[in-house]
MIDOSE-1310 file (N, C-alpha, C; in nm, 2 decimals, decimal comma, always signed):
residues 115
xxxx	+2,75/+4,54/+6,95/+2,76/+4,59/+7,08/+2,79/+4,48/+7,18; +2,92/+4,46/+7,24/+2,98/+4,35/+7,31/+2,88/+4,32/+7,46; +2,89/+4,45/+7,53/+2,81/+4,45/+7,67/+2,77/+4,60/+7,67; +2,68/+4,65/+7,78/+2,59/+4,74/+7,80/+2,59/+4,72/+7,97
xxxx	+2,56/+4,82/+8,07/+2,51/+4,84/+8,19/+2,45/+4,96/+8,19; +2,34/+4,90/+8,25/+2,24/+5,04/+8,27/+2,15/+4,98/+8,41; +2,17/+5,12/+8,44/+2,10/+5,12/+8,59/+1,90/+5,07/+8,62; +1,89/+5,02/+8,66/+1,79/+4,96/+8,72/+1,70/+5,03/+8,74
xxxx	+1,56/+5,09/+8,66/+1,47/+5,23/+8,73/+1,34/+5,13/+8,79; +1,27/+5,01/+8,76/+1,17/+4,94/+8,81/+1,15/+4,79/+8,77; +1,11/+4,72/+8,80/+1,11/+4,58/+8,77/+0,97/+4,54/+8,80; +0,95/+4,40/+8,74/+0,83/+4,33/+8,74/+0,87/+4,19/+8,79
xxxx	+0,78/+4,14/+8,90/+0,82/+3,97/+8,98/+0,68/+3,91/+8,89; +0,72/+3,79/+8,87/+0,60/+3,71/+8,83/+0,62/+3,56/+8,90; +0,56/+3,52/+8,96/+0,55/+3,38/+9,03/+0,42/+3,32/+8,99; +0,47/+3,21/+8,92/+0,34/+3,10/+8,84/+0,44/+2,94/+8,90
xxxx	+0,34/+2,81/+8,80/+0,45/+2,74/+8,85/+0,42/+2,64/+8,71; +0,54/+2,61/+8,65/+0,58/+2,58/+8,52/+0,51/+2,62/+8,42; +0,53/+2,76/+8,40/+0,49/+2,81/+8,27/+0,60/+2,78/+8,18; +0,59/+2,77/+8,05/+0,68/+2,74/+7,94/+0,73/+2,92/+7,85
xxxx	+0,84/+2,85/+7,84/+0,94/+2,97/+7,77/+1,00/+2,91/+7,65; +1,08/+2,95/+7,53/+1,18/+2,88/+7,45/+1,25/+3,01/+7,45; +1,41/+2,97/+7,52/+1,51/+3,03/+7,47/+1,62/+2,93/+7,44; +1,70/+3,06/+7,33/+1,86/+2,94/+7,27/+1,79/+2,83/+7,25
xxxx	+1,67/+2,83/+7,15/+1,63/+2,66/+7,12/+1,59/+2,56/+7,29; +1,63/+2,58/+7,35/+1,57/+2,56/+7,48/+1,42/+2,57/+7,54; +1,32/+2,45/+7,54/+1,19/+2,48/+7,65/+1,20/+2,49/+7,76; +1,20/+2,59/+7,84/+1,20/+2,57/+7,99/+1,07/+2,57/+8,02
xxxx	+1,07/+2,57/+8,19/+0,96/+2,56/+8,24/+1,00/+2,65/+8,38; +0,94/+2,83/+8,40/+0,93/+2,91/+8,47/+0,88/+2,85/+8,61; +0,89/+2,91/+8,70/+0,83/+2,92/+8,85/+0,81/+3,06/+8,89; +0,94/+3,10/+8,81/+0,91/+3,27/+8,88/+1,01/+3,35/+8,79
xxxx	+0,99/+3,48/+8,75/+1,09/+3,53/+8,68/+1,09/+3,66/+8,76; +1,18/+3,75/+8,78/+1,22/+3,93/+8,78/+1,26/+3,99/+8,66; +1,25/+4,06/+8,62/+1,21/+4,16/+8,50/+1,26/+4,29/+8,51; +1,39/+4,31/+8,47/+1,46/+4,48/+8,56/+1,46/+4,54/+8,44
xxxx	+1,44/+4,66/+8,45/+1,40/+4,74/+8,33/+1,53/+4,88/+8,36; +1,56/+4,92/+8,25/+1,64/+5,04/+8,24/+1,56/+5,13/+8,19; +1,62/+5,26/+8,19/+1,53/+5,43/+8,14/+1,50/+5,36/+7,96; +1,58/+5,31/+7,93/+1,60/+5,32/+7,76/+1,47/+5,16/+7,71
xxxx	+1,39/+5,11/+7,82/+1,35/+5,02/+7,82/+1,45/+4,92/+7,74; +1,58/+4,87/+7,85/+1,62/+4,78/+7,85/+1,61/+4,68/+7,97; +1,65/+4,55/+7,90/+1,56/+4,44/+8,04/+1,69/+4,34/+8,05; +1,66/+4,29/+8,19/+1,75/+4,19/+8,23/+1,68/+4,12/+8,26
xxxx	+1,64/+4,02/+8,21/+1,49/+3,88/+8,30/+1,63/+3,78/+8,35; +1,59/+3,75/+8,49/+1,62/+3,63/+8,53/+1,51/+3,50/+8,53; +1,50/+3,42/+8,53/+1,42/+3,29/+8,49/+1,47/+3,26/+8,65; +1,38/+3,20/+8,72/+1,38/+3,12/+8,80/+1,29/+2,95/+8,77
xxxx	+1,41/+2,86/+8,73/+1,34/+2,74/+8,69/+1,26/+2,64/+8,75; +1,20/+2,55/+8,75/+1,11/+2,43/+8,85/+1,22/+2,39/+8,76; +1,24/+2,25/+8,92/+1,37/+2,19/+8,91/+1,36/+2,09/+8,84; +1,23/+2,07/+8,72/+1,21/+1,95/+8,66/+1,26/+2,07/+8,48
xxxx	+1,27/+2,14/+8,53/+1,33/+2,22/+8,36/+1,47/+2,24/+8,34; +1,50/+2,21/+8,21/+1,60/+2,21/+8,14/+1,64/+2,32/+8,16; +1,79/+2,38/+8,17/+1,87/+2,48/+8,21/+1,92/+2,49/+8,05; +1,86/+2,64/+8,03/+1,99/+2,65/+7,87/+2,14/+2,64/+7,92
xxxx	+2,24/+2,63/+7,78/+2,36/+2,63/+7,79/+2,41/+2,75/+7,84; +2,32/+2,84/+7,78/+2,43/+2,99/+7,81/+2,31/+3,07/+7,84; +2,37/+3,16/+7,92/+2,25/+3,33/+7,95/+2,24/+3,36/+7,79; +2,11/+3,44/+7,79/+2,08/+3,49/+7,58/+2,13/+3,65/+7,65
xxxx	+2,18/+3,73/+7,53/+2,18/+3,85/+7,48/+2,12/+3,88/+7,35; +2,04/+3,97/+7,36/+1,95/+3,97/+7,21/+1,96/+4,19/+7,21; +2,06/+4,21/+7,09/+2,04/+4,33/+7,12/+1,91/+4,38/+7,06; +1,86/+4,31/+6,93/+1,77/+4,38/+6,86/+1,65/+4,37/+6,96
xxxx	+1,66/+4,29/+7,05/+1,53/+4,34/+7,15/+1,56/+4,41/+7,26; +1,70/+4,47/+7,27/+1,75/+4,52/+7,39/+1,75/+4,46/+7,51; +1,71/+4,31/+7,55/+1,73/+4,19/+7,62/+1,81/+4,12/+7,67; +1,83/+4,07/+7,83/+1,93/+3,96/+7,84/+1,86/+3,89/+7,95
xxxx	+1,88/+3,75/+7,89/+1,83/+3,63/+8,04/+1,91/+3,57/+8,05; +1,93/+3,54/+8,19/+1,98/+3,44/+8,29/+1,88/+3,36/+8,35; +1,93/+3,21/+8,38/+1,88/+3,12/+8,41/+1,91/+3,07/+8,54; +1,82/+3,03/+8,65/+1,89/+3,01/+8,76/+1,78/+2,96/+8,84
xxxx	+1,82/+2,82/+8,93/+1,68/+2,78/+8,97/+1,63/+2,88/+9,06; +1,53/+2,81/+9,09/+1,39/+2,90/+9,12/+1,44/+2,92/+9,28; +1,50/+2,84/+9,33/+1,54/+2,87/+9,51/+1,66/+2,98/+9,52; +1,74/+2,99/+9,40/+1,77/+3,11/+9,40/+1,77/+3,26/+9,35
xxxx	+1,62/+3,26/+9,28/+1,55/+3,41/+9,27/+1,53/+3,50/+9,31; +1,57/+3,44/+9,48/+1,45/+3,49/+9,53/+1,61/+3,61/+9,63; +1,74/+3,59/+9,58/+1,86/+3,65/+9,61/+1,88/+3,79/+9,50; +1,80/+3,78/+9,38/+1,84/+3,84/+9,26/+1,65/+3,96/+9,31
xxxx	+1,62/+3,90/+9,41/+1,45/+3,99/+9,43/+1,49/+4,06/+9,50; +1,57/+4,02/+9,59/+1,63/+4,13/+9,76/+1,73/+4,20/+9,69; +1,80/+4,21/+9,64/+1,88/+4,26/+9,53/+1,80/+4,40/+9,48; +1,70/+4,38/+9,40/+1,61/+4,44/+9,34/+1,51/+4,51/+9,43
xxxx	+1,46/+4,49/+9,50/+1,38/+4,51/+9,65/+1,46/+4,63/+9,72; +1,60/+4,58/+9,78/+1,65/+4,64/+9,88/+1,77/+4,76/+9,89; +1,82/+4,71/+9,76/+1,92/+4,80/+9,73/+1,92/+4,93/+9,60; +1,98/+5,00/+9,63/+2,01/+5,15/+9,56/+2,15/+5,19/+9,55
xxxx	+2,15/+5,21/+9,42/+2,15/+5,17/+9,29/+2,20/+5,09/+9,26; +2,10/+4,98/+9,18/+2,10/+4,87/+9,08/+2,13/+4,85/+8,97; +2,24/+4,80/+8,92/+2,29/+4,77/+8,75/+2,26/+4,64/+8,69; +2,23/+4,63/+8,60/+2,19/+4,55/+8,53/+2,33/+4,54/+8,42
xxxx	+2,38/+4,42/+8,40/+2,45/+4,41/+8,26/+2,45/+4,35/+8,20; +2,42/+4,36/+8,03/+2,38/+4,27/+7,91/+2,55/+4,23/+7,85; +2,53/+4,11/+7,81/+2,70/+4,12/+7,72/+2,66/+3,98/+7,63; +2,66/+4,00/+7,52/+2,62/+3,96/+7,41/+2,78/+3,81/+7,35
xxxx	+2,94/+3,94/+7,40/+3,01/+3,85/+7,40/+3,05/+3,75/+7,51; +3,03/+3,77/+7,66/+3,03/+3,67/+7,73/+2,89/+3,66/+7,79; +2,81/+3,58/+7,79/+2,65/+3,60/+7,83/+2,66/+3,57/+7,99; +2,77/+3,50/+8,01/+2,76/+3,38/+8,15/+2,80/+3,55/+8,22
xxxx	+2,89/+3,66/+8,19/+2,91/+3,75/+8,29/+2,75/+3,86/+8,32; +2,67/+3,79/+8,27/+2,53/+3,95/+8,27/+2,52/+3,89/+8,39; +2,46/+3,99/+8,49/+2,39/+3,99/+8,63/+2,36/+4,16/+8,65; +2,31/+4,14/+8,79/+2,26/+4,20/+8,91/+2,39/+4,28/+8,98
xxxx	+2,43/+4,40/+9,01/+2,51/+4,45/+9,07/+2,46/+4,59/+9,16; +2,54/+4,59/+9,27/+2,54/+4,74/+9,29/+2,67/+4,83/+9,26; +2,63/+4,95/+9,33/+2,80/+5,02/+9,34/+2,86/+4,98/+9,46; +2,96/+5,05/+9,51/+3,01/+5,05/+9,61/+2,96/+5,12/+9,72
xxxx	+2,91/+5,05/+9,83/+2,86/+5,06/+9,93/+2,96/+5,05/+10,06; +2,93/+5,14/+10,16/+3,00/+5,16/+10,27/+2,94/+5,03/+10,39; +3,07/+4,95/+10,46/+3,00/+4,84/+10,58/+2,91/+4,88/+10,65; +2,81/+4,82/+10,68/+2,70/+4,84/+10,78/+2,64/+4,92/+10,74
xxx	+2,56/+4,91/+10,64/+2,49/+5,08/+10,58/+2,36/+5,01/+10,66; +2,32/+4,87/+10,66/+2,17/+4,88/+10,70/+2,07/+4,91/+10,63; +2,08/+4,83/+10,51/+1,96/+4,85/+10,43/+1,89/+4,75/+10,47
């Protein structure tokens, strides 16, 4: 399965400060992660890193866990939380063949909605 999108139903924020992770062979060191969850319990974790941790090479896609993380320091989490927070409806997209394209989206929204 190349990529996947699925809509966004609840998420989990976690703010610690250097907790340890291994992805792609990679130790990082967390600050803060978001956690978007889809109906099919599929997840998009963003890692928010302390700026003393190693950045993996690539976002992971793991279908057998239904999984995708992105990596991104920790001063910019907090864009991917208002995101998650503020807007309706939220997509999430996994892609196994390009990993660097998974993110955070909406649909198409009309100027000045004022959320």
């Amino acid at each position: 399965m190349p990529n996947k999108t699925f809509e966004v139903k609840t998420y989990v924020l976690q703010m610690g400060y250097k907790s340890t992770a291994t992805w792609g062979n990679t130790a990082i060191k967390i600050q803060g992660y978001l956690c978007c969850y889809g109906a099919k319990k599929e997840r998009l974790i963003v890692y928010g890193l302390h700026p003393s941790s190693p950045i993996p090479p690539n976002a992971v896609c793991n279908w057998a866990g239904n999984v995708g993380a992105i990596f991104v320091p920790f001063t910019e989490l907090k864009c991917y939380v208002d995101i998650a927070r503020n807007e309706k409806p939220v997509f999430a997209r996994l892609d196994s063949d390009k990993p660097e394209w998974m993110n955070l989206s909406t649909s198409t929204e009309p100027i000045g909605e004022g959320e």
